[in-house]
N, C-alpha and C positions, 0 to 999 in steps of 0.2 A: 504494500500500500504506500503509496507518496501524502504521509501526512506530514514526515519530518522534515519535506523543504515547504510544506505550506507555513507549517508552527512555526520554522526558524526564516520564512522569508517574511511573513504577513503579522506577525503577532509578537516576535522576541525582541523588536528596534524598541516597545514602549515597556513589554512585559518580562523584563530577565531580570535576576539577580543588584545586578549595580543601577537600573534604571526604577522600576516598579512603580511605573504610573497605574493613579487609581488602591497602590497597596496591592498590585498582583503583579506574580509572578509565573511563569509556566518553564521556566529553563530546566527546572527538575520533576523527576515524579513525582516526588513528595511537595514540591510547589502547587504545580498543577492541578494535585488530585485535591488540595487540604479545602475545608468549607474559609468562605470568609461571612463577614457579618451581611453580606445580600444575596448568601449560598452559596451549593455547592459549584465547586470550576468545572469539574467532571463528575458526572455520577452513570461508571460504565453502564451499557443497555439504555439509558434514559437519555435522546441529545435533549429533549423538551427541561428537561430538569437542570443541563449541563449550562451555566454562565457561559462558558468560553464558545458555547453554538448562540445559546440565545442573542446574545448580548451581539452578533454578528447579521439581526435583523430588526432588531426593537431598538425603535427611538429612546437616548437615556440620557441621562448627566443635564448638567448645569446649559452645556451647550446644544442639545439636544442633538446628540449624534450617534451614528449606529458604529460600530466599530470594524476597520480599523480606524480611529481617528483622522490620524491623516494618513495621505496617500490615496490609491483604489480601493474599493470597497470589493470584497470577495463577491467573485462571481457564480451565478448558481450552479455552476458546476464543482467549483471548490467548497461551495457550504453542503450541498449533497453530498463530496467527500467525507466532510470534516461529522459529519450528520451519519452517515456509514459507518466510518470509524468509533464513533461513539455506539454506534447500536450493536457494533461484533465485540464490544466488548476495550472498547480504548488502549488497546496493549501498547504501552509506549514505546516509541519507536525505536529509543537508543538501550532498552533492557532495563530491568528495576531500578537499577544504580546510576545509569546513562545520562548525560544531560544534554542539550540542546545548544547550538550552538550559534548565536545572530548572523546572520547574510546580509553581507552590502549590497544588498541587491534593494530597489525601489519598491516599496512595499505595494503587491496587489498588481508587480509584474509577473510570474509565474504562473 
């Protein structure tokens, strides 16, 4: 499955480790998976439940924007992905321990 250049092209410029806009991160699995106070990031089987899909069509925040913030906005092909991925079970893509790694790539090029 190609979620780990979506995660690391579309989603780790704002949400890794040294940036965590918002208070999220997704660089690790234990980032990723943990609940925050507006719920769960992932909750394998469920994307409807999972922040890191919703929050990729529903208008939110102060500025009222769907995420990625900036850049292109995922295309429905890549939320189908990212929506598949979540329902087989979100096996992270670099192994329990693995982390994610950000691309200078233009976000919502890919």
């Amino acid at each position: 499955m190609e979620i780990r250049p979506l995660l690391e092209t579309n989603c780790l410029a704002c949400h890794q480790s040294e940036v965590k806009l918002g208070g999220l991160s997704i660089q690790s699995r234990n980032e990723a998976f943990a609940t925050s106070d507006r719920g769960a990031r992932i909750v394998p089987g469920d994307p409807d439940a999972s922040l890191i899909y919703t929050m990729t069509a529903v208008r939110h925040g102060k500025q009222n924007e769907t995420m990625p913030a900036d850049g292109i906005l995922l295309t429905e092909k890549q939320r189908a992905l990212l929506r598949r991925w979540i329902e087989e079970g979100a096996h992270w893509p670099t192994g329990d321990d693995g982390t994610l790694v950000p691309l200078k790539i233009q976000p919502g090029t890919v």
